[in-house]
Every structure is written in C-alpha cells, then in structure tokens.
C-alpha positions as CSV (number, residue, x, y, z in Angstrom):
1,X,-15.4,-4.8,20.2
2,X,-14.8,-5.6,16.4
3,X,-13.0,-2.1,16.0
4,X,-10.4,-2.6,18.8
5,X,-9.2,-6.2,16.9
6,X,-6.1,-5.9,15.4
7,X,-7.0,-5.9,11.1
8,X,-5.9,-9.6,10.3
9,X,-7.3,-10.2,13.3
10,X,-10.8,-8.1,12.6
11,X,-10.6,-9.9,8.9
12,X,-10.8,-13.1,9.8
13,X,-13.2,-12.6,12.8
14,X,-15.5,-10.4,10.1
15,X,-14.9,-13.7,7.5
16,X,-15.5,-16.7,9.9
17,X,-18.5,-14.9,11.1
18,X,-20.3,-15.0,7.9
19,X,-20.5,-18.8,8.4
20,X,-23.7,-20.8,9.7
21,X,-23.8,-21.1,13.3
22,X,-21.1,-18.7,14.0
23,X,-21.6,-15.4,14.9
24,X,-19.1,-12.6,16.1
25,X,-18.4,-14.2,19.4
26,X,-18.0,-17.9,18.3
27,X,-16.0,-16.4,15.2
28,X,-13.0,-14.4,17.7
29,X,-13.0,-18.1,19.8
30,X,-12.3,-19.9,16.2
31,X,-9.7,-17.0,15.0
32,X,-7.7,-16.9,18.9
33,X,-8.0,-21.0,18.4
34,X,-6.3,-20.9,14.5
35,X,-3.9,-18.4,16.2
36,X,-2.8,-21.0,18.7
37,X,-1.9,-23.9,15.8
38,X,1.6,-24.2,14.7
39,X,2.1,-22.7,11.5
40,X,2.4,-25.4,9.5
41,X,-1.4,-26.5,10.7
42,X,-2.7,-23.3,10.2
43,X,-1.1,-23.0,6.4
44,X,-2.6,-26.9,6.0
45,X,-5.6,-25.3,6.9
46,X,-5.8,-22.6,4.3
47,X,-4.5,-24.9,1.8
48,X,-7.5,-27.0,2.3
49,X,-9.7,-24.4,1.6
50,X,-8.6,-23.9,-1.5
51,X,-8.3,-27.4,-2.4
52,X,-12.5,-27.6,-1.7
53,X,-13.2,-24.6,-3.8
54,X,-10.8,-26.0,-6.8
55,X,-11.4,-29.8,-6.7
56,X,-15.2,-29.8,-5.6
57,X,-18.4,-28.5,-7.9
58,X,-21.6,-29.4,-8.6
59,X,-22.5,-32.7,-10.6
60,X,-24.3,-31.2,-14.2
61,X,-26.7,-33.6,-13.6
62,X,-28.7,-33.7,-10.1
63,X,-26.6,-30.3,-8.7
64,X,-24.8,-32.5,-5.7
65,X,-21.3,-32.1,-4.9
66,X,-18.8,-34.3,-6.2
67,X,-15.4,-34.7,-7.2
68,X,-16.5,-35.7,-10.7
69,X,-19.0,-35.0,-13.4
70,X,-21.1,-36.5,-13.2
71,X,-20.9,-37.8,-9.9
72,X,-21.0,-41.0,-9.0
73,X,-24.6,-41.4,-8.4
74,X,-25.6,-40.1,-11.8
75,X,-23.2,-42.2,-13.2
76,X,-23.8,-45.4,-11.8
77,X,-25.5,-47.5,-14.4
78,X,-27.2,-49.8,-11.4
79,X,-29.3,-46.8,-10.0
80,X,-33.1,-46.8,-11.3
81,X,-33.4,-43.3,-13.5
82,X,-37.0,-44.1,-13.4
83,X,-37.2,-43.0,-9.6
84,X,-35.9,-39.4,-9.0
85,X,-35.9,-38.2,-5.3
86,X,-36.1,-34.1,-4.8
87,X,-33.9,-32.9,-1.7
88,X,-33.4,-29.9,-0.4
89,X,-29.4,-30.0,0.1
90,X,-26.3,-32.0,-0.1
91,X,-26.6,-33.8,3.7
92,X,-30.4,-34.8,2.9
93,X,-28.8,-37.2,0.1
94,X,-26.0,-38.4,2.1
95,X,-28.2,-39.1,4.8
96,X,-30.6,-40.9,2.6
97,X,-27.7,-42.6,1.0
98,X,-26.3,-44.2,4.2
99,X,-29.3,-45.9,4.9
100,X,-28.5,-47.9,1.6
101,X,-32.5,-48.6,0.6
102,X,-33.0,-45.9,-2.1
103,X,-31.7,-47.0,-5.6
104,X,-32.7,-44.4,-7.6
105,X,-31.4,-41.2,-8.7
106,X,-31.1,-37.6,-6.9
107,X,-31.8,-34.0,-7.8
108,X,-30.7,-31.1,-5.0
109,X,-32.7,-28.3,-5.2
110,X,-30.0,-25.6,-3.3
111,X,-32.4,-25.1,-0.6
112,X,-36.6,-24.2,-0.3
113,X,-38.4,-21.7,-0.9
114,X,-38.8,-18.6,1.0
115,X,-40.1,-15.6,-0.2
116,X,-39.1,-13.5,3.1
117,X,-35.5,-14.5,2.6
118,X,-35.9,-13.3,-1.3
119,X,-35.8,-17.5,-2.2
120,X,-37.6,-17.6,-5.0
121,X,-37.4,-20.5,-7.8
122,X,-35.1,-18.8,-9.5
123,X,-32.4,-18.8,-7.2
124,X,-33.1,-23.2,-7.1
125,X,-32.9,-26.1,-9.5
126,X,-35.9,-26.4,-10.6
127,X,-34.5,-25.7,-14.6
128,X,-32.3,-28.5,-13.9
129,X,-35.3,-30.4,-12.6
130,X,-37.4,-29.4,-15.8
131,X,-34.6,-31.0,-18.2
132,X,-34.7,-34.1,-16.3
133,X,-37.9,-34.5,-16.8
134,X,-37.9,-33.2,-20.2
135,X,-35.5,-36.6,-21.2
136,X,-38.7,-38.6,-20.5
137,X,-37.0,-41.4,-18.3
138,X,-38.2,-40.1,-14.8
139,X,-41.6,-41.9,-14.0
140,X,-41.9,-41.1,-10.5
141,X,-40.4,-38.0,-8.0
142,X,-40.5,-38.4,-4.8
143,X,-40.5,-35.4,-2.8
144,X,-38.0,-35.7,0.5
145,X,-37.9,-32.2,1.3
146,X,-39.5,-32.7,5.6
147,X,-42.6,-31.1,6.6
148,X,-41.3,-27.0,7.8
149,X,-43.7,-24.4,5.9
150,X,-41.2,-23.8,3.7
151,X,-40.8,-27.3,2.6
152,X,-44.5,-27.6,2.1
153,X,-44.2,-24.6,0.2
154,X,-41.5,-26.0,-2.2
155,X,-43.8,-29.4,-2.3
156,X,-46.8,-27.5,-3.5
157,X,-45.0,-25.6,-6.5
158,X,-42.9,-28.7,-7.8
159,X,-46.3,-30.9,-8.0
160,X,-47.8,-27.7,-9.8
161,X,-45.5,-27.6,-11.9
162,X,-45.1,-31.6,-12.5
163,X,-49.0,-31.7,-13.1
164,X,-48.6,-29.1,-15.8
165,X,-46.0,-29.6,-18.0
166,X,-45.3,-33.6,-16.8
167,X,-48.7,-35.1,-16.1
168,X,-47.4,-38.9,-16.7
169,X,-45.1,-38.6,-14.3
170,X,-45.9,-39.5,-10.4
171,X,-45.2,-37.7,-7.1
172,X,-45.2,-38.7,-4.2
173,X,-43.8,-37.8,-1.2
174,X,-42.0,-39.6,2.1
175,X,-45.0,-39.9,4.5
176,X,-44.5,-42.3,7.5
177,X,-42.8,-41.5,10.6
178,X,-41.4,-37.9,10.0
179,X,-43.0,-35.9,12.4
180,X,-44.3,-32.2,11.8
181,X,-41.5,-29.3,11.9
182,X,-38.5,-31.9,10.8
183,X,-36.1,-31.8,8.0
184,X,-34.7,-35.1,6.1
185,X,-31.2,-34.6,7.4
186,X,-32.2,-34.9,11.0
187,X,-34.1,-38.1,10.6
188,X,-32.5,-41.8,11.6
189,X,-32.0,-44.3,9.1
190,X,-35.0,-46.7,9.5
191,X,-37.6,-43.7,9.6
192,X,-36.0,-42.3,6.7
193,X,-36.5,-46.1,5.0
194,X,-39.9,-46.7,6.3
195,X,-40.9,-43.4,4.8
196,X,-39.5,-44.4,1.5
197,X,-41.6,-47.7,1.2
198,X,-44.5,-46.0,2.9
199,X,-45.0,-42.4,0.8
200,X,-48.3,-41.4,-0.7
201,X,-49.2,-39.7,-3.7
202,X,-49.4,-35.7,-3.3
C-alpha cells in the first residue's frame, strides 16, 4: 500500500509511523487528517516542531526536560537534595509531581533496562547518577521505577551499584499499593503518595 502513496505523502506516512503507538495504518489517518487543516494550521504545526526541538533539552542535572538549565526542580533551593527519587522517564516525574507530596529532587534515567532491546546501562543515566552521588549530598534514593521485569532489573543493578561505590547512602524503594506488572506513570495520586511514605529498604 505504502508504494502506491504519492512521495510527500509516503514521507510523512513512513515519518509519523516511526512514532509510539502509531503504526502504518494509524500514521496514513494522521497524514489524510494534517492534509485536511488549512494551511496556515498545518505550517503552525510544523513550526511547533521545531520550536520543541530548539527551545526544549535536558536539565544537566537530573536529565528531565525543561526550558532551562537547570530546570526548575534542580534549582529550586526549597527542594530536599538529601532525598533523590530514580524514575524511569519524564511523565513518571510529572506524575509524581502533581501529587505535590515529594519535596526532594529527581533523576530520569531515559528508560530501564533491557538487554533484548540492546538497553544496556550505557545507553541510561546512570553516569549522571554516579556524579550525584559523587557530590556527597544525596542520603537517600528512592527507587520509583514500578514493578515490570525490567524495572526489577534496573532496581537490582542501581542498589548494586549504590552498595558498592555509595554504601552510606540508603535505598529504598515505593512499596505500598502498586500492584505487580504497573509502571509509576499509570498510578493515581494517593497510591503514588502512600507508596512514598510507606517504601522499604531494598
């Protein structure tokens, strides 16, 4: 079907496609729907793409997006630099941030691990991590990363490493009320907050 697209049309199907959640179907509805806008939407469009890649990047100090470095998390005198809570990606902090009860500072890892999809540590913050802890401030990480195997699997090789190379420094993890299989992001606000007061020590 792709090769009987016209070639802007084929382009931006073959682009779109390449998203999460979209695949080649989805991606010709999304292209046939950008075809229908007025121009002037469509160009606002584009433009706002641009503006996201130019004006957004990642905050030198805990890797989140922001619109300033650092952002304003990491910047924010008020926050405890004693607590530092591990997340996977960018939504687990925002959803931990809406609920309002964490006042510590973040650190997003760029995903888990998994070997299969050639993840490795490499390819995630954990250098970042290591000069965080390396400034002697953190006392505690708490590990909000949900309960899927690979999650576990990230879990396990930042307390390795933590006991090794950090062994003043606590971990613990959020415990109550997540159930098996889920990821932070996912979770409402007063599970996410009784998880917080209630985690354990890995």
């Amino acid at each position: 079907m792709q090769d009987q697209l016209p070639e802007a049309l084929r382009v931006v199907v073959d682009q779109l496609s390449k998203l999460p959640g979209l695949g080649p179907k989805s991606a010709l509805r999304a292209a046939l729907e950008l075809l229908k806008w007025p121009m002037p939407k469509a160009q606002g469009l584009g433009q706002s793409i641009l503006e996201l890649r130019e004006k957004l990047f990642f905050c030198e100090r805990c890797a989140s997006l922001s619109d300033c470095n650092p952002c304003c998390i990491c910047a924010n005198p008020g926050r405890d630099d004693s607590q530092l809570m591990v997340v996977a990606e960018w939504d687990s902090l925002l959803t931990i941030e809406e609920g309002g009860f964490y006042k510590g500072k973040y650190l997003v890892l760029g995903g888990l691990l998994e070997p299969l999809a050639n993840v490795s540590s490499s390819t995630l913050e954990v250098d970042r991590l290591v000069r965080r802890l390396d400034e002697g401030k953190v006392g505690e990480i708490i590990l909000a990363l949900g309960t899927t195997l690979e999650a576990e699997t990230t879990a396990s090789f930042i307390k390795d490493l933590v006991e090794r190379r950090f062994p003043g420094v606590k971990i613990s993890r959020l415990a109550q009320g997540i159930p098996l299989g889920a990821e932070v992001k996912y979770i409402d606000r007063e599970t996410l907050r009784q998880s917080l007061q209630h985690r354990q020590d890995v």
